[in-house]
TORKOL-4160 file (C-alpha; in steps of 0.2 Angstrom, whole numbers, padded with zeros to 4 digits, m for minus):
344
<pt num="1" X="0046" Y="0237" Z="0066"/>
<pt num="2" X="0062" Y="0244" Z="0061"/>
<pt num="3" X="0077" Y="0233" Z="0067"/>
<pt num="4" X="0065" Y="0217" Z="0066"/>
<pt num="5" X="0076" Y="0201" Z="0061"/>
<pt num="6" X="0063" Y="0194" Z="0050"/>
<pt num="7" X="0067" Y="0196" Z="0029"/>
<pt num="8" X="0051" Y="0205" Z="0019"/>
<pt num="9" X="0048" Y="0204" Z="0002"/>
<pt num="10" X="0041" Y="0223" Z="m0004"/>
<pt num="11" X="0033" Y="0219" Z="m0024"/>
<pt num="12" X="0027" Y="0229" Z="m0035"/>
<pt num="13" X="0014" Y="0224" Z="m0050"/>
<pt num="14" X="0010" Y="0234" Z="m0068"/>
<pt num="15" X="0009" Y="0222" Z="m0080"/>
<pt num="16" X="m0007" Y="0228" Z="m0085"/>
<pt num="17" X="m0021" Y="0239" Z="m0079"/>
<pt num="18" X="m0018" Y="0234" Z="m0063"/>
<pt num="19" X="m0009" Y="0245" Z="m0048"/>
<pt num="20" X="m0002" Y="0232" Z="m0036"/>
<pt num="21" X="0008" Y="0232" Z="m0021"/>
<pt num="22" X="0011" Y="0218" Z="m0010"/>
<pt num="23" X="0023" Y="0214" Z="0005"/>
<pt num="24" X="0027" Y="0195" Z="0010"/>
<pt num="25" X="0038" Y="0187" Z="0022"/>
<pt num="26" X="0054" Y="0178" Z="0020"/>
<pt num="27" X="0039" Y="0162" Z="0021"/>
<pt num="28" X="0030" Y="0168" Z="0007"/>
<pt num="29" X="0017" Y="0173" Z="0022"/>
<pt num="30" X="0007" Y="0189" Z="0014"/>
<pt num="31" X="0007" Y="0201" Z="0026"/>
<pt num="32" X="m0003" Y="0215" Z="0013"/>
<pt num="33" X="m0010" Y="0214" Z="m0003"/>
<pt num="34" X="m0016" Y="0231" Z="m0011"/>
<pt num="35" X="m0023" Y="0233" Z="m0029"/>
<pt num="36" X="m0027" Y="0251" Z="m0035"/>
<pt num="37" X="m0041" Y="0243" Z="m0049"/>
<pt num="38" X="m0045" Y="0254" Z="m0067"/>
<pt num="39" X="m0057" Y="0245" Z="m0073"/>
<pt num="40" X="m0071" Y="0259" Z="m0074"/>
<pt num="41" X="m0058" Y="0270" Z="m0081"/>
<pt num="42" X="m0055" Y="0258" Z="m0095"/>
<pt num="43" X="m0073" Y="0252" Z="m0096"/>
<pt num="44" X="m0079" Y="0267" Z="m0109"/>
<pt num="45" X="m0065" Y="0258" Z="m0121"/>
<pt num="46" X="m0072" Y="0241" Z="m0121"/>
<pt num="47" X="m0053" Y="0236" Z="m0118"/>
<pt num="48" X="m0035" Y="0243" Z="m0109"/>
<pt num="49" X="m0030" Y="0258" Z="m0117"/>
<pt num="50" X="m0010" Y="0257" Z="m0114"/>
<pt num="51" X="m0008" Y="0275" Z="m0111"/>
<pt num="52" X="m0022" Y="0276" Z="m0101"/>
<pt num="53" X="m0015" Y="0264" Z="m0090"/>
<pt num="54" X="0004" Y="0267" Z="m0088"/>
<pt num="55" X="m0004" Y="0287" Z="m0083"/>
<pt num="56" X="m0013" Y="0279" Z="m0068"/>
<pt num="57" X="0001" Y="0267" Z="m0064"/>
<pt num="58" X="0012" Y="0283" Z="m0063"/>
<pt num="59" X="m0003" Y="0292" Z="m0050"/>
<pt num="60" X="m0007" Y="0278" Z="m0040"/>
<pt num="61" X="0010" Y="0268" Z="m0036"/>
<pt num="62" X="0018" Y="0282" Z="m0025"/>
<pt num="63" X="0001" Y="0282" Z="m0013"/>
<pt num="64" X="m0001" Y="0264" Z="m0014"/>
<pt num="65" X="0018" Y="0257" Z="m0009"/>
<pt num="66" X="0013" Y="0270" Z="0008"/>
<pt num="67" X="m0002" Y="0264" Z="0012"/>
<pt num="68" X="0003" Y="0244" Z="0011"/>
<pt num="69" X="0020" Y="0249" Z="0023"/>
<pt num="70" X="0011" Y="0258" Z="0036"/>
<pt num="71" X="m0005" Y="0242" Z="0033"/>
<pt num="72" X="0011" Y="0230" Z="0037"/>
<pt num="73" X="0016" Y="0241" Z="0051"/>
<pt num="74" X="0034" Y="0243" Z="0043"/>
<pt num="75" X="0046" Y="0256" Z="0037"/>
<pt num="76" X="0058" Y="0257" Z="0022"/>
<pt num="77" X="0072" Y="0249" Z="0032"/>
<pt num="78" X="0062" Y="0236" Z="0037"/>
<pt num="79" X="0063" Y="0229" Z="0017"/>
<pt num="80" X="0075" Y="0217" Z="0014"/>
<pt num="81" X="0071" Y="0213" Z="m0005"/>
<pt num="82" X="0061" Y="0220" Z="m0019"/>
<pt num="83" X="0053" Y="0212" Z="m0034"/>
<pt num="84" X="0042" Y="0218" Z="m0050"/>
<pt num="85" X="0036" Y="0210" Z="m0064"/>
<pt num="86" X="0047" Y="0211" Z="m0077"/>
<pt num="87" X="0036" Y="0203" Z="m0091"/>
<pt num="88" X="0024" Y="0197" Z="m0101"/>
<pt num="89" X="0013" Y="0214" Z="m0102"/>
<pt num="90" X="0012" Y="0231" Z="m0109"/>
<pt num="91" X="0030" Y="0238" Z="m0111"/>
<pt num="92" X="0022" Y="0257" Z="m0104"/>
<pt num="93" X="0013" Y="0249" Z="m0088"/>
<pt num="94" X="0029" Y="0235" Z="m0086"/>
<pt num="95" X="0042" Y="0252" Z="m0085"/>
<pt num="96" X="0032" Y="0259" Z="m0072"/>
<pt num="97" X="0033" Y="0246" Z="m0057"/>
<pt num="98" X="0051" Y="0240" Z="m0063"/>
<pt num="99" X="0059" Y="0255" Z="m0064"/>
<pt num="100" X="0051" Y="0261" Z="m0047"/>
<pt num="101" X="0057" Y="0243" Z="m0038"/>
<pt num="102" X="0074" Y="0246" Z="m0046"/>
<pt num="103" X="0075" Y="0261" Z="m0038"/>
<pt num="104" X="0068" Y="0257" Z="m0023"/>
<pt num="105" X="0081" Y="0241" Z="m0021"/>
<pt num="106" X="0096" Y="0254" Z="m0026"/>
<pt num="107" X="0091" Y="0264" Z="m0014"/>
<pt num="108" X="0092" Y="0251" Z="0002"/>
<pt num="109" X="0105" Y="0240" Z="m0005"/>
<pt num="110" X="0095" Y="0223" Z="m0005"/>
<pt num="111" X="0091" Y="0213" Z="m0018"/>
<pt num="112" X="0082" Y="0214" Z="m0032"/>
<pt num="113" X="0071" Y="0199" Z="m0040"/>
<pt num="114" X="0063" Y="0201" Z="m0058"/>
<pt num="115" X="0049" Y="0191" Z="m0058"/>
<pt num="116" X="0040" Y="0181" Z="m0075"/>
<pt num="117" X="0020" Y="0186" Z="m0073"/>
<pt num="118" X="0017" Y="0169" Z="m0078"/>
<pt num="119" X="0027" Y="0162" Z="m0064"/>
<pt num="120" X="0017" Y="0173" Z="m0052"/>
<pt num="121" X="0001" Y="0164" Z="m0057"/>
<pt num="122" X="0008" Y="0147" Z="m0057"/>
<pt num="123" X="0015" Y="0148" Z="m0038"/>
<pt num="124" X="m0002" Y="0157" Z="m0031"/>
<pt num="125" X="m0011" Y="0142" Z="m0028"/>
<pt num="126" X="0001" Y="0138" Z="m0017"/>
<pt num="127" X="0004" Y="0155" Z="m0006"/>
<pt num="128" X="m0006" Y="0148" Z="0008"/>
<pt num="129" X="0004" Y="0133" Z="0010"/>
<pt num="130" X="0021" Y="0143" Z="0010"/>
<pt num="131" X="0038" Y="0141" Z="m0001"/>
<pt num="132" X="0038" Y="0122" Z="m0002"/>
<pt num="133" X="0031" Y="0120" Z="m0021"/>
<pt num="134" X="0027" Y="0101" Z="m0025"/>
<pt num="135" X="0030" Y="0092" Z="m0043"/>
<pt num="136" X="0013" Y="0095" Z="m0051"/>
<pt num="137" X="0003" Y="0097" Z="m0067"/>
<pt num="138" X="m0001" Y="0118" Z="m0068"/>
<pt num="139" X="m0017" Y="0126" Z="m0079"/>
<pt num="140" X="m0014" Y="0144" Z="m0080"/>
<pt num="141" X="m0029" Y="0151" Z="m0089"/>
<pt num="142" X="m0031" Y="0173" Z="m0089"/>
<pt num="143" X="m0034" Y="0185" Z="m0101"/>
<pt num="144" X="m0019" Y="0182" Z="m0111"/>
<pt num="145" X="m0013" Y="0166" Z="m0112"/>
<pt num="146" X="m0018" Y="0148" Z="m0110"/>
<pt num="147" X="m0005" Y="0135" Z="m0103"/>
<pt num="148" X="m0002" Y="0120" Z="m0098"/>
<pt num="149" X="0013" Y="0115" Z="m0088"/>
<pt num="150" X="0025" Y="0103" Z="m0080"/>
<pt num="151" X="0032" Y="0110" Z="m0063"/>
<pt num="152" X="0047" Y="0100" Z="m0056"/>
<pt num="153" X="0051" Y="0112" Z="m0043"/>
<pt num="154" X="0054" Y="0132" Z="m0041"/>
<pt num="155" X="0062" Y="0140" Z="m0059"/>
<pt num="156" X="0060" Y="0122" Z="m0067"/>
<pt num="157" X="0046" Y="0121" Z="m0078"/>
<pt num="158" X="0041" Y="0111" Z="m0093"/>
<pt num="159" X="0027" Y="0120" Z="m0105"/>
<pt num="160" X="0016" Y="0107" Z="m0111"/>
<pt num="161" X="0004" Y="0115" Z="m0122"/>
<pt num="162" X="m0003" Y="0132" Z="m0127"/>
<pt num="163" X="m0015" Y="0143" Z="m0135"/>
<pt num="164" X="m0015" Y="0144" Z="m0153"/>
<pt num="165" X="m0024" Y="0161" Z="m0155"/>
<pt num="166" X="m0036" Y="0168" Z="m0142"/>
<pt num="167" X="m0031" Y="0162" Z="m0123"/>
<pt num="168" X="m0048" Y="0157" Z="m0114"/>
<pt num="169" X="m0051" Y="0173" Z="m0104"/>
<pt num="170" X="m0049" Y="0184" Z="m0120"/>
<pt num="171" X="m0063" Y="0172" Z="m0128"/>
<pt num="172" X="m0071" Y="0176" Z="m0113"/>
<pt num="173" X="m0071" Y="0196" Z="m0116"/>
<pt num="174" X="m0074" Y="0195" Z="m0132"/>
<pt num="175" X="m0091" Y="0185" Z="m0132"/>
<pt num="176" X="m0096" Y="0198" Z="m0118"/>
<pt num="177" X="m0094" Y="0210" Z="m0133"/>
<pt num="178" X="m0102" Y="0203" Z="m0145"/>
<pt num="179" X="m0115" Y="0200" Z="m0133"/>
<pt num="180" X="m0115" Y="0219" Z="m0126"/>
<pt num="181" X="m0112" Y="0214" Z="m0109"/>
<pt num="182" X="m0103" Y="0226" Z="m0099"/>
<pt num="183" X="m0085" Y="0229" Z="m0097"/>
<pt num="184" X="m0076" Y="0217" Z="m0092"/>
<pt num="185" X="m0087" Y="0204" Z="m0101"/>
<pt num="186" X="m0079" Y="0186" Z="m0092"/>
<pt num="187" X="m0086" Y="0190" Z="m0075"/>
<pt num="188" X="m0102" Y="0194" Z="m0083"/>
<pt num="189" X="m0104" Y="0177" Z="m0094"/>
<pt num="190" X="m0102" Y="0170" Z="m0078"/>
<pt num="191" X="m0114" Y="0176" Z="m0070"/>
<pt num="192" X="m0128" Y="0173" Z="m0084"/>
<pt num="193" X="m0121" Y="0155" Z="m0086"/>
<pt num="194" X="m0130" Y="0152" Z="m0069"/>
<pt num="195" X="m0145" Y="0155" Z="m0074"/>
<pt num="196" X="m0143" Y="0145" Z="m0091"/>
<pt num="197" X="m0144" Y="0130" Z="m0099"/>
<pt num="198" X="m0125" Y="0123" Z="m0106"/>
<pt num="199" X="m0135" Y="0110" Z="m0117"/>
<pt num="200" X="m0146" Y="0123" Z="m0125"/>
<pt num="201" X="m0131" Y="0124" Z="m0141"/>
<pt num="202" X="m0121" Y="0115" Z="m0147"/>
<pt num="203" X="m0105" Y="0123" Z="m0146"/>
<pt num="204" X="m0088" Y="0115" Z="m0152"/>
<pt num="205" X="m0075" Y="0109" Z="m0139"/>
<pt num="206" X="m0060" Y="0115" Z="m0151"/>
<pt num="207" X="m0045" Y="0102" Z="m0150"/>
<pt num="208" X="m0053" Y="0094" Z="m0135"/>
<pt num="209" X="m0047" Y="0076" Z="m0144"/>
<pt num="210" X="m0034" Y="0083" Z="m0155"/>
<pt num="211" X="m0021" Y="0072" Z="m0143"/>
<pt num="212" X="m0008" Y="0084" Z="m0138"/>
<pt num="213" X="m0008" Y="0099" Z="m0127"/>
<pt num="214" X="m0014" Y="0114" Z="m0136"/>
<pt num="215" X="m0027" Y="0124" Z="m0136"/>
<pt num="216" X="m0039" Y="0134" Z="m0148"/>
<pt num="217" X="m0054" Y="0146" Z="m0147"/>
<pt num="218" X="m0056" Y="0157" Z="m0159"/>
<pt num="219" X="m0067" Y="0143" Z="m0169"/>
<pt num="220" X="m0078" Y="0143" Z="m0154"/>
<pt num="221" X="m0078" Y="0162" Z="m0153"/>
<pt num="222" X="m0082" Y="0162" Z="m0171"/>
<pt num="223" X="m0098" Y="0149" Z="m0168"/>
<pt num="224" X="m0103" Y="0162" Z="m0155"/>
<pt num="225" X="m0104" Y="0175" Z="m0168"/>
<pt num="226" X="m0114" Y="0165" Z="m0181"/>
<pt num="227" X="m0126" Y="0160" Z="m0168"/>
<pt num="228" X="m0129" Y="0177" Z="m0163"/>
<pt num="229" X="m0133" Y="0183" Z="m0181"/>
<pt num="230" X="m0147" Y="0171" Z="m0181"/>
<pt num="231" X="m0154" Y="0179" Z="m0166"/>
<pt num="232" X="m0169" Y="0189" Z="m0166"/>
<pt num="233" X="m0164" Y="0205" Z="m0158"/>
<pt num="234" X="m0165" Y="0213" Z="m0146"/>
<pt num="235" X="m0157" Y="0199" Z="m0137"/>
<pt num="236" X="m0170" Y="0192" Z="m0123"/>
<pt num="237" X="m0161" Y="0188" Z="m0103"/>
<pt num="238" X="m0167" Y="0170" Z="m0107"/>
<pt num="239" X="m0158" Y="0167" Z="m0123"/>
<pt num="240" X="m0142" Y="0177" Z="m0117"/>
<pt num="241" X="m0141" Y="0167" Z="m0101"/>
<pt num="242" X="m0141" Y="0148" Z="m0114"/>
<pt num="243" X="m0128" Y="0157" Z="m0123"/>
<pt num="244" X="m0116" Y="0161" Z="m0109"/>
<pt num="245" X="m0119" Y="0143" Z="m0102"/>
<pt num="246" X="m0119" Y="0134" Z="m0118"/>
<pt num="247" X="m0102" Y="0145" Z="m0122"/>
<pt num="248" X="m0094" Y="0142" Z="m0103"/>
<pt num="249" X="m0098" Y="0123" Z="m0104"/>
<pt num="250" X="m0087" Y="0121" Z="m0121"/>
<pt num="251" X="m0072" Y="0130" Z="m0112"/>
<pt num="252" X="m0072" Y="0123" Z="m0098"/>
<pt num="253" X="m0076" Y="0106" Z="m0107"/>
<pt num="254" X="m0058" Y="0109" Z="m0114"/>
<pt num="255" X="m0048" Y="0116" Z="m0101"/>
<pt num="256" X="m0054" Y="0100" Z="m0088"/>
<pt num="257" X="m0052" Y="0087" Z="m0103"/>
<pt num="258" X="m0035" Y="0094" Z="m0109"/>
<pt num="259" X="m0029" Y="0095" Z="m0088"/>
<pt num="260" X="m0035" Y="0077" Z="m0083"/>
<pt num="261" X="m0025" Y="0068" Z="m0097"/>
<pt num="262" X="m0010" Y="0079" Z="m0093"/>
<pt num="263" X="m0011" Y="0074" Z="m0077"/>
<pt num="264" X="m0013" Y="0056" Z="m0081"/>
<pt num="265" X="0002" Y="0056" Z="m0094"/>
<pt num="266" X="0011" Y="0064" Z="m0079"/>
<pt num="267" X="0008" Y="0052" Z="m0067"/>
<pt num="268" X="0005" Y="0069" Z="m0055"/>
<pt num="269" X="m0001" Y="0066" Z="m0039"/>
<pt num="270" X="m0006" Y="0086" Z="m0036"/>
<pt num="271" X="m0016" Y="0098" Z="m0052"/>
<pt num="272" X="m0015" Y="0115" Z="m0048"/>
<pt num="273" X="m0025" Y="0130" Z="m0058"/>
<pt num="274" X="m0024" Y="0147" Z="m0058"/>
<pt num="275" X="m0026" Y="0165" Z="m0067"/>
<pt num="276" X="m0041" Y="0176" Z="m0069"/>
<pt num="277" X="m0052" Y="0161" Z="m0078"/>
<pt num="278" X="m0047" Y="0151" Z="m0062"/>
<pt num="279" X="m0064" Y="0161" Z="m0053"/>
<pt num="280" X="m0074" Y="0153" Z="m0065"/>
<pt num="281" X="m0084" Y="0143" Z="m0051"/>
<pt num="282" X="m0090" Y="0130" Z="m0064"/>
<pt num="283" X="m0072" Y="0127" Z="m0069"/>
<pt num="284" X="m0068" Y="0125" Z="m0050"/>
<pt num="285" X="m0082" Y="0114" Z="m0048"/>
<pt num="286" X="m0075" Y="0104" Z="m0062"/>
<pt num="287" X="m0059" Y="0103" Z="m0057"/>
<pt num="288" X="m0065" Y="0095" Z="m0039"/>
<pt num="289" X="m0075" Y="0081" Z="m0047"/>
<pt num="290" X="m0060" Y="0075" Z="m0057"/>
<pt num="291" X="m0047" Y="0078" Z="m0044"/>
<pt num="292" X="m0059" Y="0069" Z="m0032"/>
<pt num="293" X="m0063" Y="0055" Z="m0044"/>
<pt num="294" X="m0043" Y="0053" Z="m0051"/>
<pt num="295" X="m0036" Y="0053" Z="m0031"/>
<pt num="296" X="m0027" Y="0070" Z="m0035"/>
<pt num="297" X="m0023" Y="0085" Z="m0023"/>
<pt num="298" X="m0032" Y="0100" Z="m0030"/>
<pt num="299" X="m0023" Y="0117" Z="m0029"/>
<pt num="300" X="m0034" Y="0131" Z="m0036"/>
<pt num="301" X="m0028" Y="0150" Z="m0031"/>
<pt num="302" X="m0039" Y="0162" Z="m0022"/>
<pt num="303" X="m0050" Y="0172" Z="m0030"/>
<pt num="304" X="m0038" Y="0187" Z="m0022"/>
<pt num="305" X="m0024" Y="0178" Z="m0029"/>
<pt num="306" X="m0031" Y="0173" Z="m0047"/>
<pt num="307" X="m0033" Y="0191" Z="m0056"/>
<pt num="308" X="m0017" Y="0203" Z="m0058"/>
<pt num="309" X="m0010" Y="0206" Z="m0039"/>
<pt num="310" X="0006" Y="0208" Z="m0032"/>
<pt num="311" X="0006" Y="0195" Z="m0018"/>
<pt num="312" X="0008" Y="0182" Z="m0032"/>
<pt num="313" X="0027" Y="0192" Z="m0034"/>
<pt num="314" X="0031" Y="0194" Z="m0019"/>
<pt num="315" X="0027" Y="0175" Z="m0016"/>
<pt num="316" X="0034" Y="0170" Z="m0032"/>
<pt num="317" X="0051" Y="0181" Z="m0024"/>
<pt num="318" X="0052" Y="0174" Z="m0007"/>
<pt num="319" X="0051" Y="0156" Z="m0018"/>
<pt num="320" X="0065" Y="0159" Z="m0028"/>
<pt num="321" X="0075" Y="0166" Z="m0012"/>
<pt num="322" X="0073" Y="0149" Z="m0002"/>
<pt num="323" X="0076" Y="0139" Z="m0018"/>
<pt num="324" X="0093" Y="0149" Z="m0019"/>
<pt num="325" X="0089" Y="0155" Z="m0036"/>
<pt num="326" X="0104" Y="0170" Z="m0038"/>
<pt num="327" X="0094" Y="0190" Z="m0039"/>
<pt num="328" X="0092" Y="0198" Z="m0055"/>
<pt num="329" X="0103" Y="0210" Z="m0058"/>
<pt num="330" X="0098" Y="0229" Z="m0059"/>
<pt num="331" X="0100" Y="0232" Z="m0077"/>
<pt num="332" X="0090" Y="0218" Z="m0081"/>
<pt num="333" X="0076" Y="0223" Z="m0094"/>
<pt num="334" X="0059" Y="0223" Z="m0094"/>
<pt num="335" X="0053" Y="0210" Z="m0110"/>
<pt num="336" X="0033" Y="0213" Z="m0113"/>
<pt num="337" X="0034" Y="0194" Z="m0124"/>
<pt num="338" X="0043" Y="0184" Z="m0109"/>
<pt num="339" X="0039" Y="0164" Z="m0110"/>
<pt num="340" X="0037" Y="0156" Z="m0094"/>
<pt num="341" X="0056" Y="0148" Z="m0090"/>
<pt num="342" X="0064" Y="0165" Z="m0094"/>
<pt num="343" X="0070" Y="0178" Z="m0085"/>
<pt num="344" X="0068" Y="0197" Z="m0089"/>
């Protein structure tokens, strides 16, 4: 496709533990979306091991950038920009994928775009319906961070609320440990919550009425714990399925409460959520019934598009690009602590 007069966007993502390569039109259209997983290599660990992960990053990028070109049926010249996440994340895994799209953007003298993670979960929900991103209320909810935000337009954001300790999706993993559920524990509670009874304890809905827009779990993670120790063990299926249900319910109970009256404050006519937590398929189910009940458009992102990816960057780029948001330059650093709103 070489000489093609169409713009692609070539991303790279390493936040994490994560290997991912993406490449978008100048749209946001995703053309290929490859993610090179290490979650059985970490899954001994019980968590990321940072070395661990930057090593694998190193092994798997080179491999993975080919494979998504010749999957898009393009060549090197065909790249117009390049993008990598630039922060939040681990400092070893960030280096890898920035310093490799710097590189690559040197190389064929195009534009370089340093993208915010956190931004690149916030625009997902909207990759399907391309670059126009509307006024809306935003819950991002992953392993890391937990927060609530005011979206005027592309780059302009408003951060309404946050975690104050553990961010929903690290409750998550950690209650799948104490529960010795398999690595990585969210997935797994979510499963078992299926089969259980959210009534059967009585967990607390931390800040739930606190009137503002902050969030807290490590008192329901601690609630967990107790409850555990009062357990007969081993553990039986029955009493570990109530438990992940009764545990979901009071997090989801929050995230849904702490959204609708955002939205309301707001006046929002759309709700958009996102990040790995965003599978959850109670929370979905949740946000439905209060979109459809409040007359709100309901943005959730793709199950592809909710855990670590890179077409979330490539889309986040080709957003920024229309909105006529200048490129970063190529000395720009990565930042592993980078708030949504800055740039690396």
């Amino acid at each position: 496709m070489t000489g093609c007069s169409r713009e692609f966007v070539l991303a790279i993502e390493t936040s994490c533990d994560e290997t991912a390569v993406a490449i978008c039109d100048a749209d946001g259209s995703i053309l290929v979306s490859r993610v090179a997983s290490q979650i059985a290599l970490h899954a001994p660990y019980g968590g990321v091991v940072p070395e661990l992960a930057s090593r694998n990053h190193s092994a798997d990028l080179k491999p993975l950038v080919s494979a998504t070109l010749k999957e898009a049926g393009l060549e090197w010249g065909d790249i117009s920009i390049v993008a990598a996440t630039s922060g939040p994340g681990l400092a070893s895994s960030l280096l890898i994928g920035d310093t490799t799209a710097k590189a690559v953007a040197a190389a064929l003298d195009c534009p370089f775009y340093s993208i915010n993670h956190m931004e690149g979960h916030l625009l997902s929900p909207f990759i399907e319906d391309g670059c126009e991103i509307p006024p809306h209320t935003a819950l991002i909810v992953s392993g890391g961070h937990t927060l609530l935000i005011e979206v005027h337009a592309v780059g302009k954001y408003t951060i309404l609320g946050s975690t104050k300790d553990d961010a929903a999706g690290e409750a998550f993993d950690k209650v799948g440990k104490m529960l010795e559920l398999p690595y990585p524990g969210g997935p797994q509670i979510s499963r078992r919550a299926e089969r259980g009874n959210p009534a059967a304890f009585d967990f607390p809905r931390s800040m739930l009425d606190s009137g503002d827009d902050e969030f807290s779990f490590s008192g329901l993670k601690t609630s967990v714990r107790y409850l555990i120790d009062k357990q007969p063990r081993p553990l039986g299926d029955g009493v570990l399925n109530d438990i992940c249900a009764s545990f979901q319910a009071a997090v989801v109970d929050v995230l849904v409460g702490k959204l609708r009256r955002a939205a309301r404050r707001s006046g929002a006519a759309c709700v958009a959520v996102s990040g790995g937590v965003s599978c959850n398929s109670n929370l979905r189910e949740r946000c439905r019934e209060f979109a459809e009940r409040e007359g709100l458009v309901l943005r959730l992102a793709t199950p592809d598009y909710s855990t670590d990816n890179a077409a979330m960057i490539a889309f986040a780029a080709a957003a920024r690009r229309r909105a006529g948001v200048p490129r970063s330059p190529l000395n720009t650093d990565i930042n592993p602590n980078l708030r949504l709103g800055e740039t690396g």
